[in-house]
C-alpha positions as a printed Julia matrix, in Angstrom:
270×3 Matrix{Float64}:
   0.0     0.0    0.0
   1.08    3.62  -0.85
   2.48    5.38   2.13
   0.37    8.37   1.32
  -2.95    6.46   1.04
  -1.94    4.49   4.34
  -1.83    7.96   6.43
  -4.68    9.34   4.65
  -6.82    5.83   5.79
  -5.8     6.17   9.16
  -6.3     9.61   9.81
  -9.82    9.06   8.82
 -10.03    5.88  10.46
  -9.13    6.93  13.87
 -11.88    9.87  13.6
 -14.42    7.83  13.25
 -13.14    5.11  15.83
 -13.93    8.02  18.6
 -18.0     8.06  17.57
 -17.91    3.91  16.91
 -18.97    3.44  20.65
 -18.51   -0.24  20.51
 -18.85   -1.05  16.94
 -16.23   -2.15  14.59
 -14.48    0.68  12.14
 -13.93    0.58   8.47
 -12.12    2.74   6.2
 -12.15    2.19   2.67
 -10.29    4.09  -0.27
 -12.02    3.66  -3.38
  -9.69    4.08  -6.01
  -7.0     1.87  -4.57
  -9.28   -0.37  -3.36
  -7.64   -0.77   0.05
  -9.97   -1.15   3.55
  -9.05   -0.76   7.09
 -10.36   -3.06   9.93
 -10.61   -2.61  13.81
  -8.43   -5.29  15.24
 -11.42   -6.07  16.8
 -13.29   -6.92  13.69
 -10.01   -9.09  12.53
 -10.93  -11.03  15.26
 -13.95  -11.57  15.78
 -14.8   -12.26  11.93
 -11.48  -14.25  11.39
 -10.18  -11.52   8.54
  -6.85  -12.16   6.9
  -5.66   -8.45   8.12
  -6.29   -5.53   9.94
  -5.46   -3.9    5.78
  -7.14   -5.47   3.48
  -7.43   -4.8   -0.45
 -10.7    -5.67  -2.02
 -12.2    -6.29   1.24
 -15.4    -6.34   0.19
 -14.95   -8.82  -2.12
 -13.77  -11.32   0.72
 -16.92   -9.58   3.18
 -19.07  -10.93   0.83
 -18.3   -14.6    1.11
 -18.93  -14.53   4.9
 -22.47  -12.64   4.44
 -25.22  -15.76   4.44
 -26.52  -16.68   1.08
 -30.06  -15.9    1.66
 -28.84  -12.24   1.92
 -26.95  -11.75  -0.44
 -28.35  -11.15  -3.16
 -30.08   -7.94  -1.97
 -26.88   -7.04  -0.22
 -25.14   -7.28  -3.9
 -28.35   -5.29  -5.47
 -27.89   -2.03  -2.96
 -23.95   -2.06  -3.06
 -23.92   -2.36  -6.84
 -23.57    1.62  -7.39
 -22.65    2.87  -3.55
 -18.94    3.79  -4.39
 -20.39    6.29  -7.66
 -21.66    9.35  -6.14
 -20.2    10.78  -2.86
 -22.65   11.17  -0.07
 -24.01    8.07  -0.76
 -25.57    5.99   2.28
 -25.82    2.65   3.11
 -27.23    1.18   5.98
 -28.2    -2.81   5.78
 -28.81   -5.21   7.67
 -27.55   -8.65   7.37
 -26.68  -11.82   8.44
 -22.31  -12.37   8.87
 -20.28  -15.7    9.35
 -17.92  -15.02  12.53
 -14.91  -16.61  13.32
 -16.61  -19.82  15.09
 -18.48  -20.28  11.98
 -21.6   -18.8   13.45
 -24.18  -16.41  11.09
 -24.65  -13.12  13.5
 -27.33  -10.26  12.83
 -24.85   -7.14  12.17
 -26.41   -3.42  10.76
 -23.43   -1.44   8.38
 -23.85    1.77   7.96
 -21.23    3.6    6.16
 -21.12    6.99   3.79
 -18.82    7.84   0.44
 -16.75   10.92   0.81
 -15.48   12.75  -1.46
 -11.76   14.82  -2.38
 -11.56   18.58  -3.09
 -12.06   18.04  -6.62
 -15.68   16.26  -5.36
 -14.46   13.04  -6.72
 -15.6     9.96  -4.4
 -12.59    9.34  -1.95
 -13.42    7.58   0.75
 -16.23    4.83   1.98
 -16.0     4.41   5.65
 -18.69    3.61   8.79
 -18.68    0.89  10.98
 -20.36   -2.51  11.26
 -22.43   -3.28  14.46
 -23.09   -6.82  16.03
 -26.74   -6.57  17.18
 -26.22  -10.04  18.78
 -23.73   -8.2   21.26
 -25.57   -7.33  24.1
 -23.51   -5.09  26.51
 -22.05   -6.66  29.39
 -20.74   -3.83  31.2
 -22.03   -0.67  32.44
 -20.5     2.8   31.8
 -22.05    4.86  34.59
 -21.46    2.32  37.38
 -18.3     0.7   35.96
 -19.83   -2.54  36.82
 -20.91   -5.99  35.1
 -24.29   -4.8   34.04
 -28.58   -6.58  33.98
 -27.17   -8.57  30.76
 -23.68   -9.62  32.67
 -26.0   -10.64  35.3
 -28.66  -12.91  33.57
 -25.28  -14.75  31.57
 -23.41  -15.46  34.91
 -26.83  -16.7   36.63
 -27.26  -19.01  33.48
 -23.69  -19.93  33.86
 -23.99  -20.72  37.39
 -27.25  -22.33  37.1
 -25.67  -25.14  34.71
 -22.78  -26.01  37.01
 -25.54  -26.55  39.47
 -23.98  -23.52  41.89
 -26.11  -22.59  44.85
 -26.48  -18.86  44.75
 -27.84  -16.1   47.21
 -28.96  -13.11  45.38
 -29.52   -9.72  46.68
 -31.36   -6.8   45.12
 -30.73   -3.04  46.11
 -32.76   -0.28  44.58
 -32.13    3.48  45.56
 -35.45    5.02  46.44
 -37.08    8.13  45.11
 -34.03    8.77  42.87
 -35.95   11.03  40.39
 -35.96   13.11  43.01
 -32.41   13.65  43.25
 -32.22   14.18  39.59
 -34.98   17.03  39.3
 -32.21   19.29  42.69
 -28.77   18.21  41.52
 -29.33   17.13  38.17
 -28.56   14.18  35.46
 -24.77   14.51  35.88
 -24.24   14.61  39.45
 -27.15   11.74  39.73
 -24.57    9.71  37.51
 -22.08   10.49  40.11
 -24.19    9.25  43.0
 -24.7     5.94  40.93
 -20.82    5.54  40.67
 -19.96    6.61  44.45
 -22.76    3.87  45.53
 -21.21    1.13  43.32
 -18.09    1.9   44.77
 -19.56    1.62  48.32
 -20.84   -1.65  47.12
 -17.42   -2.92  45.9
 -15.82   -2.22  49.58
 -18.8    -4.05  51.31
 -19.37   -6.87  49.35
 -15.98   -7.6   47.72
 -15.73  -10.46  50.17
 -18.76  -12.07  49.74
 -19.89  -11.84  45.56
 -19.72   -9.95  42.61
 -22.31   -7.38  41.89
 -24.17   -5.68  38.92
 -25.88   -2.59  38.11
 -29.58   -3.6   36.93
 -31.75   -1.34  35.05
 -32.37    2.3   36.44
 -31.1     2.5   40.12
 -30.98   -1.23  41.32
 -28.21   -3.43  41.54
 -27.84   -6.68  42.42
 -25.2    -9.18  44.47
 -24.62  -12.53  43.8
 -22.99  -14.74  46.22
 -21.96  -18.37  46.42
 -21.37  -19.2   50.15
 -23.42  -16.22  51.81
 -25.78  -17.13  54.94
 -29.21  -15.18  55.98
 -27.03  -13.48  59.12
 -24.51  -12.58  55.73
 -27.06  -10.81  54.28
 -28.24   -8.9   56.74
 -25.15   -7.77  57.55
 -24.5    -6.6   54.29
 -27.46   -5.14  54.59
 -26.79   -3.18  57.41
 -23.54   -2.0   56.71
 -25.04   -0.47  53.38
 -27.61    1.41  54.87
 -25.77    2.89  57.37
 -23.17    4.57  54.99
 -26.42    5.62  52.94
 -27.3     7.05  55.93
 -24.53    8.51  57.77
 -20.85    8.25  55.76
 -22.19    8.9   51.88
 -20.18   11.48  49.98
 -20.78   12.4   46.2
 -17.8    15.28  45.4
 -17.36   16.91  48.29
 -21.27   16.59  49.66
 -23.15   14.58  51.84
 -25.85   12.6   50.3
 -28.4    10.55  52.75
 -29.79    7.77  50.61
 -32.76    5.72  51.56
 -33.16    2.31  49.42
 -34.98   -1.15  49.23
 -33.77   -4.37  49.37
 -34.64   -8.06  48.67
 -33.05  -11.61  48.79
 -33.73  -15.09  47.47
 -31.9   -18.33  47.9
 -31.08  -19.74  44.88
 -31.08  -23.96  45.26
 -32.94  -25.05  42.96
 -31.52  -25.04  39.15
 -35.0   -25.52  37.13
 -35.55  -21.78  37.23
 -34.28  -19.35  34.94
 -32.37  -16.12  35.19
 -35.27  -14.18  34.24
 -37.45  -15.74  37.17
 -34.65  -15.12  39.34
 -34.78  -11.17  38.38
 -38.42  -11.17  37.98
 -38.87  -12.35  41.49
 -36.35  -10.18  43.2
 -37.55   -7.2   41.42
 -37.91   -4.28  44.04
């Protein structure tokens, strides 16, 4: 590959790696026919190299036959006119030989001269639920439903507790989104220190969390319990300030391995 084209792919590449947000980045130029992958995409759909020439060519023969065809159709006359769009959706071969649900979207640039340049966008795996949560920095309700399945199937007696912050709008409406954010990230953290010994421990949807434990007892529990509520209630800082939470909380036993991770959350929904 040409030096110059090389820089000229990466530049772009890297500028739209910041708004990819968890999807995997392509770069293509169109007259020398050579495409950039994420090393992530390399991976995870077994490509021969992170630079590729005539990638799309070699994208094709992973795509599953059934959509193909229309795939072919759409992309005959993308690369023509710059600002072109294309956003499909359609079934991709991964590296374990598996077909995965993935939605491309990607848009033709063009030079100075207005000459199509560049085709680049990024390809997102729809099967790829997120596992991890930003705000809390914590496994998140998805984590939480695969290690309960997990568990469930090495036949791993579990004691599960749900925490839910009460009246939380509330906070939101005096002190707004941000520092509410903050409050979620100071409370995981207070969660870490207390339960580090006993589990590991999620953030759910909205303002409950959850802790899973393997060799907790009732007096455990409570404990825990207790220990949280009083920093809620007397040693809670958020930047500086004192925050006095108040919050609900629930716990089941988990011994018997015919029921499944949604009936778990279901029934220790707050």
């Amino acid at each position: 590959m040409d030096e110059g084209i090389k820089v000229r792919i990466d530049s772009l590449y890297h500028a739209l790696s910041v708004l990819a947000n968890g999807a995997y980045t392509y770069v293509t130029h169109i007259e020398s026919n050579w495409t950039r992958w994420s090393k992530e995409a390399v991976d995870y759909f077994d490509l021969p190299d992170e630079y590729m020439q005539d990638a799309l060519t070699y994208w094709m023969k992973k795509i599953h036959p059934e959509d193909l065809p229309g795939f072919k159709e759409r992309a005959r006359n993308l690369f023509e006119d710059a600002g072109n769009y294309h956003n499909e959706q359609y079934r991709i071969k991964n590296k374990g030989g598996q077909y995965v649900v993935c939605t491309c979207r990607g848009v033709v640039l063009c030079d100075e001269h207005g000459k199509p340049s560049f085709f680049g966008g990024i390809v997102r795996n729809n099967d790829a639920l997120s596992y991890f949560d930003d705000v809390s920095n914590t496994r998140s309700l998805y984590g939480f439903m695969d290690d309960l399945r997990s568990s469930t199937w090495k036949g791993e007696r579990l004691q599960v507790m749900m925490l839910g912050i009460a009246d939380f709008s509330h906070l939101n409406e005096i002190y707004g989104y941000t520092f509410g954010n903050r409050v979620l990230q100071e409370f995981s953290k207070m969660i870490k220190v207390e339960a580090c010994e006993m589990g590991e421990w999620y953030r759910m949807d909205g303002t409950k969390f959850a802790i899973v434990c393997k060799d907790a007892t009732s007096e455990d529990l409570k404990n825990l319990y207790k220990r949280i509520q009083y920093n809620c209630i007397h040693d809670f800082f958020v930047d500086g300030h004192q925050v006095v939470l108040s919050f609900v909380a629930g716990a089941i036993n988990l011994d018997k391995f015919d029921v499944s991770a949604e009936t778990v959350y279901s029934t220790s929904l707050l």
